[in-house]
C-alpha positions in Angstrom: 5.8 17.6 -46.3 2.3 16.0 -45.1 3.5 16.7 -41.4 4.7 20.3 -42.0 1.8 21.4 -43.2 -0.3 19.3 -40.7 1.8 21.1 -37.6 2.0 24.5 -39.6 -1.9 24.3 -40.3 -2.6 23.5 -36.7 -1.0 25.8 -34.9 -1.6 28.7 -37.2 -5.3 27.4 -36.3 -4.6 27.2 -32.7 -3.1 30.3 -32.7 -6.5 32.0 -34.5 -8.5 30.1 -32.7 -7.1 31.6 -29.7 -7.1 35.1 -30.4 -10.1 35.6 -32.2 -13.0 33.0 -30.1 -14.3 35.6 -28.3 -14.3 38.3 -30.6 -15.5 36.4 -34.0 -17.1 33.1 -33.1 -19.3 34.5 -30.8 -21.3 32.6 -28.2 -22.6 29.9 -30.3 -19.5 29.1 -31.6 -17.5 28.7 -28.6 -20.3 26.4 -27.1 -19.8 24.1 -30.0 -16.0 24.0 -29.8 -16.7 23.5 -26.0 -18.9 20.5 -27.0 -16.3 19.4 -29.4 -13.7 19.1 -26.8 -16.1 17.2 -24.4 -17.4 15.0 -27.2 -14.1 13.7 -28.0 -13.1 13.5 -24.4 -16.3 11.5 -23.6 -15.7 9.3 -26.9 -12.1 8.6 -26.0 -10.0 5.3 -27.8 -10.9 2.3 -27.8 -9.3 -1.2 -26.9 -9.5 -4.1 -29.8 -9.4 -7.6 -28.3 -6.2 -9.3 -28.4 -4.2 -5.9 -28.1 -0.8 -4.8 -26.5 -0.3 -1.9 -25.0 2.6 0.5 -26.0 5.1 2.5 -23.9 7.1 5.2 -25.5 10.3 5.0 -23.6 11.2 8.8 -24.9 8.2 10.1 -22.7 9.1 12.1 -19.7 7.2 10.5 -17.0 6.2 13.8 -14.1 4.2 14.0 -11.0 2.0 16.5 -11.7 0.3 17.4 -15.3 2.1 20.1 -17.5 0.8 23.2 -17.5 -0.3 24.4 -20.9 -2.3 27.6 -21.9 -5.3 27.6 -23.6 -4.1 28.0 -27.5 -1.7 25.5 -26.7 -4.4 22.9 -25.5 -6.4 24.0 -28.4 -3.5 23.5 -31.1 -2.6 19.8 -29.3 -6.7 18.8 -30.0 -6.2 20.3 -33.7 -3.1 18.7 -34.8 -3.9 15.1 -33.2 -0.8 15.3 -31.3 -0.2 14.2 -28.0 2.6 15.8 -25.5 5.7 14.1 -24.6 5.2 14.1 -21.2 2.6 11.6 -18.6 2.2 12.0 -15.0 3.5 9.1 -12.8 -0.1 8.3 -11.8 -1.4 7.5 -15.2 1.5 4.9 -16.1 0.8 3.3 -12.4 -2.9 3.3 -13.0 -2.8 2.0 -16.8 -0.3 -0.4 -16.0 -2.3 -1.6 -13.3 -5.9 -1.9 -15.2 -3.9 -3.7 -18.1 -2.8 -6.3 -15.6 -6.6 -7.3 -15.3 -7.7 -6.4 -18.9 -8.5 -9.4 -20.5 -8.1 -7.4 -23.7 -5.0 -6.9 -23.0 -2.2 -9.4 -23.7 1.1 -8.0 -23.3 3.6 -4.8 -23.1 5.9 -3.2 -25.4 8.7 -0.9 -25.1 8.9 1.2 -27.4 12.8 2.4 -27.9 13.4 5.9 -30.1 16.4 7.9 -31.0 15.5 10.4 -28.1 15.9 9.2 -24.4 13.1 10.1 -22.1 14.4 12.9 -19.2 12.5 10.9 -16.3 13.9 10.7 -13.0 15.6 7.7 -11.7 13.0 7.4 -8.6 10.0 7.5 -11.1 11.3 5.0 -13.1 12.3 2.6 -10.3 8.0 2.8 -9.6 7.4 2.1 -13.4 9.8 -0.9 -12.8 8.2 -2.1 -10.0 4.7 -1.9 -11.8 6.0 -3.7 -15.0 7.3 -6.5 -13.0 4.3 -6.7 -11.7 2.6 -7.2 -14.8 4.7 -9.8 -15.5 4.5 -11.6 -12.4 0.8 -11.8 -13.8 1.7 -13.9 -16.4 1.5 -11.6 -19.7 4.9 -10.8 -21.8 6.8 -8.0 -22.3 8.6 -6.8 -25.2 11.2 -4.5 -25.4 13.2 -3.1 -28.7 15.4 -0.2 -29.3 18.1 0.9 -31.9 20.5 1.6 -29.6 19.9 1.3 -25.7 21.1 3.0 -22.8 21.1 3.3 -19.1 17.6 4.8 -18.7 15.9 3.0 -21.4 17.5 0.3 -20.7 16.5 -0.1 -16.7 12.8 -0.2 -17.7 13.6 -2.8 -20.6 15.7 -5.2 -18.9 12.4 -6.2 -16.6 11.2 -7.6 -20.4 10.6 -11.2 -21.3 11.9 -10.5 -24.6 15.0 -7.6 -25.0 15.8 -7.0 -28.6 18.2 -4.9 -30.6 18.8 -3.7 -34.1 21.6 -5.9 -35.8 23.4 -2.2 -36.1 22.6 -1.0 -32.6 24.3 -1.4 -29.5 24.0 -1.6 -25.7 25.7 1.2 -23.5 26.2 0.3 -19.5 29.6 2.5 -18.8 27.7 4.2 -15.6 26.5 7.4 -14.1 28.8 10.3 -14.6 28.0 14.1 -13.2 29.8 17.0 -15.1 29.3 20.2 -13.2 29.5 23.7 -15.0 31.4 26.5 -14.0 30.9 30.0 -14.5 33.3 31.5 -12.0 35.5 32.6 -15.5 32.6 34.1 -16.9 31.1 36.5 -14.5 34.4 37.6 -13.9 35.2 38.3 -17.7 32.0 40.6 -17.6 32.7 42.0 -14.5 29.6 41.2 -12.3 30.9 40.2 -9.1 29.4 37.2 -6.6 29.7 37.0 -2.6 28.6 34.4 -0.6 27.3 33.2 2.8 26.8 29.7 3.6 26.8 27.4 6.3 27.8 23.2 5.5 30.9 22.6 4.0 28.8 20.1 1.4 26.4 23.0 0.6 27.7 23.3 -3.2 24.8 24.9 -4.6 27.6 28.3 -4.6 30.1 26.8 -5.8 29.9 27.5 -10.0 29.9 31.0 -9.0 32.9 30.7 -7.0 35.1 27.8 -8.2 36.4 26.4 -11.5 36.3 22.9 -10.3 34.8 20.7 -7.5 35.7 21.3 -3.9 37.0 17.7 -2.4 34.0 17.7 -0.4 31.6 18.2 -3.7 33.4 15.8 -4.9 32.6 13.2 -2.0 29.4 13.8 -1.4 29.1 13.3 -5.3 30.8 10.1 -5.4 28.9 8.6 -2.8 25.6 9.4 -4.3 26.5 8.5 -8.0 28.0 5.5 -6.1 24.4 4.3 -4.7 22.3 5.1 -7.3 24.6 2.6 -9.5 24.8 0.6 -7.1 20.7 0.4 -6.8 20.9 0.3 -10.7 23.1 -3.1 -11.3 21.0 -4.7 -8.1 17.7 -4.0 -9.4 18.8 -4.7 -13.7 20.9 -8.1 -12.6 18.3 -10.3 -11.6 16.3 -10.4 -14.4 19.2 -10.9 -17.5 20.3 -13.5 -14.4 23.7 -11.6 -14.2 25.3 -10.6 -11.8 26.6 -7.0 -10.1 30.4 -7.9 -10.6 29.4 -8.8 -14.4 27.7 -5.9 -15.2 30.5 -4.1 -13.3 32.9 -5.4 -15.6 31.5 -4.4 -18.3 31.1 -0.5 -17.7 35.2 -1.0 -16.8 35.6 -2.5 -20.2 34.1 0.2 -22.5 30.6 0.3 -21.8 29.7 -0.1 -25.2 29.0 -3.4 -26.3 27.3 -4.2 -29.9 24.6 -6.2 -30.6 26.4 -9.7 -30.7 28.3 -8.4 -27.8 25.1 -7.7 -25.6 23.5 -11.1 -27.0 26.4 -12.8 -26.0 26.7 -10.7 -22.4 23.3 -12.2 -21.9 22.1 -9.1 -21.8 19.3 -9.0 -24.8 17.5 -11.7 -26.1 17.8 -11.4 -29.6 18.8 -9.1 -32.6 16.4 -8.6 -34.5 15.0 -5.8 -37.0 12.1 -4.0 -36.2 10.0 -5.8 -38.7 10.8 -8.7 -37.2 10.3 -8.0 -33.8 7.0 -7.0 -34.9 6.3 -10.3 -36.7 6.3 -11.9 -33.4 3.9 -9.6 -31.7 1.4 -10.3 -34.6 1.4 -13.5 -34.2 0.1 -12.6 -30.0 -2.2 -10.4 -31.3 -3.2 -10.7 -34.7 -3.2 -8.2 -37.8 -4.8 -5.3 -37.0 -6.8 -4.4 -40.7 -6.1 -0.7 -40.3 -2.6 -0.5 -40.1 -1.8 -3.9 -40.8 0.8 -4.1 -38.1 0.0 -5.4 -34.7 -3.2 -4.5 -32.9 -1.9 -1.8 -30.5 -2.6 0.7 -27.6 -0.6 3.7 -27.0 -0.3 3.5 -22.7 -1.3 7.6 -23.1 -4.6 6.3 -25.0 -5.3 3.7 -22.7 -4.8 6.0 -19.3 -7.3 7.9 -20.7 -10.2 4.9 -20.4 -8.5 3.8 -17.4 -9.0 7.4 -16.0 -12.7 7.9 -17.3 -13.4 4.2 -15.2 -12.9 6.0 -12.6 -14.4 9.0 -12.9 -17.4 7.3 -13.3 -17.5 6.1 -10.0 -19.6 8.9 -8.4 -18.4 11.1 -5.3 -16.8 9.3 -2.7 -16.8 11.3 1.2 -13.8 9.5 1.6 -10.8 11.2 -0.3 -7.4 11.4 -0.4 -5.3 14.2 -1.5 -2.8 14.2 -3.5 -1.0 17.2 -3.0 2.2 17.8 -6.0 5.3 19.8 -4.8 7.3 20.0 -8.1 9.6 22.5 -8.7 11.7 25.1 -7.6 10.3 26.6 -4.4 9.7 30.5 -5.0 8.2 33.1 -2.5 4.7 33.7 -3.5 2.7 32.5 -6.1 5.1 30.6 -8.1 4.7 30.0 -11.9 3.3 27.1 -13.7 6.1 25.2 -12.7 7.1 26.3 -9.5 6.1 25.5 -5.5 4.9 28.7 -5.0 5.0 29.1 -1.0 1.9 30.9 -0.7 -0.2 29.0 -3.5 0.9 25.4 -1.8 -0.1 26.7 1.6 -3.4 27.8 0.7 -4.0 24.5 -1.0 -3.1 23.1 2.4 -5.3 25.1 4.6 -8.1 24.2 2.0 -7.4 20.7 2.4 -7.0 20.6 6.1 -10.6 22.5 6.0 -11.9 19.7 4.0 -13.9 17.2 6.4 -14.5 15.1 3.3 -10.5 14.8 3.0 -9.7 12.0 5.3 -5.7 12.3 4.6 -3.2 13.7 2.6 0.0 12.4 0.6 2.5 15.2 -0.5 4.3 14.2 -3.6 7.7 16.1 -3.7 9.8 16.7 -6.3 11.7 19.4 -5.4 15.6 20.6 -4.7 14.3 23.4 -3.2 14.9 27.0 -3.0 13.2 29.9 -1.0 14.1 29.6 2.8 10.7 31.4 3.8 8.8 29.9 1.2 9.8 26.4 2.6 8.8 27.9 6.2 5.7 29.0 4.8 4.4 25.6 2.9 6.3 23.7 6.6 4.4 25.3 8.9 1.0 24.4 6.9 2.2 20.5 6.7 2.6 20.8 10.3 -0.9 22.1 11.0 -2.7 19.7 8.3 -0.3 16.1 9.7 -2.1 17.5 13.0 -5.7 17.6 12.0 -5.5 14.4 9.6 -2.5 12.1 8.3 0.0 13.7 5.9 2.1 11.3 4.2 5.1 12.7 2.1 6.2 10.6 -0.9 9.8 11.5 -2.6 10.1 11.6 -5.9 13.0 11.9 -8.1 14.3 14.6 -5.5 13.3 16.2 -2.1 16.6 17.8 -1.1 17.1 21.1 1.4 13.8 23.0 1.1 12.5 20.0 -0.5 13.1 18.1 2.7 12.2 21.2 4.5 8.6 21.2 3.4 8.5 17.6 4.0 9.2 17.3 7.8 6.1 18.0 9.4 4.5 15.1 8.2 3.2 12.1 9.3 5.5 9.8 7.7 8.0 9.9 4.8 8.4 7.9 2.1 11.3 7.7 -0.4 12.8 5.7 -3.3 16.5 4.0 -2.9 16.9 6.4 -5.5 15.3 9.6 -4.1 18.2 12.3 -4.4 17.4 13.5 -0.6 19.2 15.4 2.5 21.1 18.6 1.6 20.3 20.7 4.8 22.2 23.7 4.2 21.2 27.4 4.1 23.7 29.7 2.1 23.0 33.1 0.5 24.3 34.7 -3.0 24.9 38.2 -3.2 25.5 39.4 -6.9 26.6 43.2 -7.6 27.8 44.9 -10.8 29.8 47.5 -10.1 32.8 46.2 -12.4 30.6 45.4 -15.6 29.1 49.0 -15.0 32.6 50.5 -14.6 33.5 49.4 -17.8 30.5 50.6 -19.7 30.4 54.4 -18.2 27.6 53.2 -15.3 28.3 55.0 -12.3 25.8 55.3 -8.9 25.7 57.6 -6.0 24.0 57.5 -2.8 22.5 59.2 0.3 21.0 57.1 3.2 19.6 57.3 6.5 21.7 54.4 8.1 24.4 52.4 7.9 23.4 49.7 6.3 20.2 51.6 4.2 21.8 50.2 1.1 22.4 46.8 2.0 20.7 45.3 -0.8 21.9 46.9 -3.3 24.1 45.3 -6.1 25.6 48.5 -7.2 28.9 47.5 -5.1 30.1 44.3 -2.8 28.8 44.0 0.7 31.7 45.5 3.3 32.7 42.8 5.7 30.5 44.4 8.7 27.6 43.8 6.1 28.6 40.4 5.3 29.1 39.4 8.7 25.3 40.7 9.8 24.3 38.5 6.6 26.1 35.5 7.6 24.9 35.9 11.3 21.2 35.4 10.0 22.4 32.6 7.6 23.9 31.3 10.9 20.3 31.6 12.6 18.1 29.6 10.1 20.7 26.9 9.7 20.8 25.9 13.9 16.9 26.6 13.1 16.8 24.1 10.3 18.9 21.5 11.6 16.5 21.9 15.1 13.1 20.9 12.9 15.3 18.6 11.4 15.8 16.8 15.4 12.5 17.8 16.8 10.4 16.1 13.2 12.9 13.2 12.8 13.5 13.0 16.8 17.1 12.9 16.4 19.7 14.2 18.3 21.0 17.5 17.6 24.4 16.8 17.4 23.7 13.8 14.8 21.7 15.8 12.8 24.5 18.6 12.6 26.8 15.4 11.6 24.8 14.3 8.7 23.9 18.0 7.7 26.7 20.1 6.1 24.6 20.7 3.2 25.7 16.8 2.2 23.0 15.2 0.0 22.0 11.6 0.3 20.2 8.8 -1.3 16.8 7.6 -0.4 18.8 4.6 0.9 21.0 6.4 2.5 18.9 8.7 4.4 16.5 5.6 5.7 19.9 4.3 7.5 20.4 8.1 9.1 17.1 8.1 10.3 15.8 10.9 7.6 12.8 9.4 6.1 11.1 6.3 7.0 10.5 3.9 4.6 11.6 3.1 1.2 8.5 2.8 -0.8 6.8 4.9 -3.8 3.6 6.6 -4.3 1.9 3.8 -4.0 3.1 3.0 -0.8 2.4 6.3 0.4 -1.6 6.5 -0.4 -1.5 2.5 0.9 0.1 4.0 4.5 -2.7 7.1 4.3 -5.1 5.2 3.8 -4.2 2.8 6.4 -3.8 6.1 9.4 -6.6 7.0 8.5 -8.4 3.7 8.5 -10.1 4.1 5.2 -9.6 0.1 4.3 -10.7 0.1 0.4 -13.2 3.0 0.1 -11.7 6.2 -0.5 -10.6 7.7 -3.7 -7.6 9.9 -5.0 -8.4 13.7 -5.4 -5.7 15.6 -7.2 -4.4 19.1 -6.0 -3.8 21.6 -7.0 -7.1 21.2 -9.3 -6.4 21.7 -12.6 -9.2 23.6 -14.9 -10.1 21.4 -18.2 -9.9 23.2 -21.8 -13.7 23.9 -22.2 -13.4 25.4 -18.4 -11.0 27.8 -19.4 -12.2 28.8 -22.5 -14.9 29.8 -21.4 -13.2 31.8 -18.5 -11.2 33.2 -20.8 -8.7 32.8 -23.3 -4.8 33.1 -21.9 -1.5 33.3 -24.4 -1.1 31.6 -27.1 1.9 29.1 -27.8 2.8 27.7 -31.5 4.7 24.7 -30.8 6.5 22.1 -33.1 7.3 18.2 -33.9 10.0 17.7 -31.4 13.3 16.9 -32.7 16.7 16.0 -31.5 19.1 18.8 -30.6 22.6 18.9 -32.1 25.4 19.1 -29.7 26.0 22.7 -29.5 22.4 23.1 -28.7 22.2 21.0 -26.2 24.9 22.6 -24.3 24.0 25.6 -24.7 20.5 24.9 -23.4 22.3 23.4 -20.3 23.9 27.2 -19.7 20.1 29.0 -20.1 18.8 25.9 -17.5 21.9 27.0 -15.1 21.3 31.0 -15.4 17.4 30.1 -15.3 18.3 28.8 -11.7 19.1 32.2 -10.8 15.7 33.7 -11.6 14.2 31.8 -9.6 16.1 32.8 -6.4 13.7 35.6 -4.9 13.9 34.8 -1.0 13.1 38.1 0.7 16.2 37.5 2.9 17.8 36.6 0.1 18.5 33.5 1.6 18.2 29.6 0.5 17.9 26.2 0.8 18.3 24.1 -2.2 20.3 21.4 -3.8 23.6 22.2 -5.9 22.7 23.6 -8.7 24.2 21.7 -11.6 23.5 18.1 -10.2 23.1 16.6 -13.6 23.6 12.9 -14.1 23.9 11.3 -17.0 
């Protein structure tokens, strides 16, 4: 009851708050929220001596920070809650300051009924930072009910894995269940052509289909292949097990229970929570407030390790950090899009910038708009000419993705990355049975022959599909030609390892398609190096991003009333899976109707 009426109380607040600052508070009183909001920011936590820091393994670890309106922001203040999401950056950055922080003694992992949604790649540079902070000397704890694969390849890098005397381990391995909806659209009578080019290119196929082509299925295999194969190489080492072992055990079940992982070598102990925390007491000491163990959330303590270093004054040495997450749209884009002409000015701005030294585009992408990916490729180009661009894969850079990414300097990927998938194809939708069969009819009078082209009042003819394919035809040999030129491959390898066929961030280092396998990190380390910075420069984040008091005092956007996150039943969550595939669709507004992007339902779990 106390935290309904805390959530309902704040984001009716919120919600007020919103809509009526302007009109009701009046100047004075949005100056003193505004100083309210800075106060607290300014104030910020605090670290006790003798403390551990806490990761949530349920958060969802992105490149770039979510983008939240302003009653939204205003309702998170309120109800003392924090998202469930934290840029890649901040985890690297606290991680890294803990290292050194003498108040700091040690890590825990914090397991939770929900799994976090991160991307492997992101994860792998978490990995790499915890074992790092091991390698320093200071321990790291890790407990969970129940784990699984993804909590599971963060926890395993612990000094100490525990488990809950009822929980259990699962390592069966990575399974990808595409969705079909072939049966559907035809049921209700709206009809789907395509035009493609790359026999791998599968992004059509759910509209086509009602199961995997053989070469889906390949190209599929191979990738769920390396990624578990990065998975047991990079989790053996540390439980000192090795890659046959842990093989043997996904062929067995998958499942073990606790005595069963403790015997597997595979946790440490099994333990209850209480317990577990018994032991970190004894590290740290009782904290008087809460009488548990003094504590750090890793959001709270990204926040001092972020105001350190805005406090150290303008540097005329910067590098850009530049985020490409999201679908790529023509135009602006939403909150949560690459949109083509909002990345490109960012780019020209950046290029313009004499006290931006070089750049490091962070992609996350699978792609999407062909001429929005020409559009933010051409910019690259002209910027990697001026100064050093750097690109640095995330969790996925695939067909427009890797599009956007090829007229850099130098790219970066994970073993992980989910890369490759040069392919063009186009999807033509029309309606004409699903308006048949609700008394819809059209008729039409046109100047040419192909005047009505684009209209999805009745299938293309084949002369129209054949003038559609010619063009898809035409920006596939040009794709596959940046794709030699950028990589300076030849042509006729390119077109071999093309076909629309994705890759993993290994696998693409071998073909000659990115670089070096490295994270973000890696990537500012190699800017910094072309650009022969050696230690003083400093990160700059783009696009900029306007604070709460900035944007209340500009003015005051739509309001959101959110909720206590909770676990979704079954049915939900399936169901949620259908809106994310038809959302897909939305997002495909290519004036040529034509696009580059990564299978749709590329889902592994």
């Amino acid at each position: 009851m106390k935290d309904f009426l805390k959530y309902t109380f704040a984001s009716l607040l919120g919600s007020l708050l919103g809509l009526v600052l302007l009109g009701s508070l009046g100047l004075g009183g949005m100056v003193l929220l505004i100083a309210v909001a800075s106060s607290s920011k300014d104030s910020g936590p605090q670290v006790k001596d003798k403390s551990v820091l806490v990761l949530d393994l349920s958060l969802n670890i992105t490149d770039s920070k979510p983008s939240r309106n302003t009653g939204a922001a205003i309702e998170e203040v309120l109800s003392d809650e924090g998202s469930d999401t934290v840029t890649l950056r901040s985890v690297l950055d606290a991680i890294a300051s803990a290292k050194k922080d003498p108040k700091i003694v040690g890590i825990y992992l914090e397991g939770s009924s929900d799994s976090g949604s991160s991307g492997w790649a992101n994860l792998k540079e978490v990995r790499s930072a915890l074992q790092g902070f091991r390698d320093a000397k200071k321990p790291i704890f890790a407990y969970q009910m129940d784990w699984n694969e993804r909590d599971y390849y963060l926890g395993s890098v612990a000094n100490t894995i525990a488990v809950n005397p009822f929980g259990a381990l699962e390592l069966n391995g990575f399974s990808s269940q595409s969705m079909f909806l072939t049966g559907a659209l035809e049921k209700y009578g709206v009809g789907v052509q395509v035009t493609r080019v790359g026999k791998y290119k599968s992004a059509v196929e759910p509209f086509l289909l009602t199961k995997m082509s053989p070469e889906n299925r390949q190209q599929t295999q191979k990738l769920l292949g390396d990624l578990w194969g990065e998975y047991l190489k990079t989790v053996g080492p540390n439980r000192k097990v090795t890659v046959p072992q842990l093989q043997a055990i996904a062929d067995n079940g998958g499942t073990l229970m606790a005595d069963e992982a403790l015997k597997s070598k595979l946790v440490d102990r099994v333990v209850y929570f209480d317990e577990i925390a018994t032991e970190l007491k004894k590290l740290t000491g009782t904290d008087g407030e809460n009488k548990s163990f003094k504590q750090i959330s890793l959001k709270n303590y990204a926040r001092i390790a972020e105001n350190k270093n805005s406090n150290r004054g303008d540097n005329k040495k910067q590098i850009a950090v530049l985020y490409a997450e999201g679908e790529i749209v023509d135009g602006e884009g939403g909150a949560n899009q690459v949109g083509g002409d909002r990345i490109a000015q960012e780019l020209r701005k950046i290029r313009e910038d004499n006290d931006v030294k070089a750049v490091v585009l962070r992609v996350n992408s699978p792609g999407g708009s062909v001429t929005a990916s020409e559009v933010i490729g051409r910019e690259v180009l002209l910027t990697s000419q001026k100064k050093p661009v750097i690109v640095s894969m995330g969790n996925l850079a695939a067909s427009g993705g890797y599009w956007i990414s090829m007229g850099s300097s130098k790219i970066f990927a994970e073993a992980n990355t989910i890369t490759g998938s040069i392919g063009v194809f186009g999807m033509l939708f029309n309606v004409e049975k699903l308006a048949a069969n609700n008394g819809l009819s059209w008729d039409i009078v046109k100047t040419g022959l192909y005047a009505d082209t684009n209209t999805i009042s009745r299938p293309k003819n084949p002369q129209e599909l054949a003038n559609i394919q010619r063009i898809v035809d035409r920006i596939y040999d040009r794709f596959i030609t940046k794709v030699a030129d950028s990589r300076k491959l030849p042509k006729n390898k390119v077109q071999e390892i093309a076909q629309g066929r994705v890759w993993s961030g290994a696998a693409a280092k071998q073909l000659g398609l990115v670089d070096e396998i490295g994270g973000f990190e890696d990537a500012v380390k190699e800017a910094a190096k072309q650009a022969k910075l050696g230690d003083d420069w400093q990160l700059e984040e783009y696009p900029k991003r306007r604070s709460l008091e900035e944007r209340i005092l500009e003015r005051i956007s739509g309001v959101r009333v959110s909720k206590p996150a909770t676990k979704l039943d079954p049915l939900t969550a399936e169901v949620k899976k259908i809106q994310s595939e038809l959302a897909v669709v939305k997002s495909m507004n290519d004036p040529q109707g034509v696009y580059v992007r990564l299978p749709f339902n590329l889902r592994i779990d």
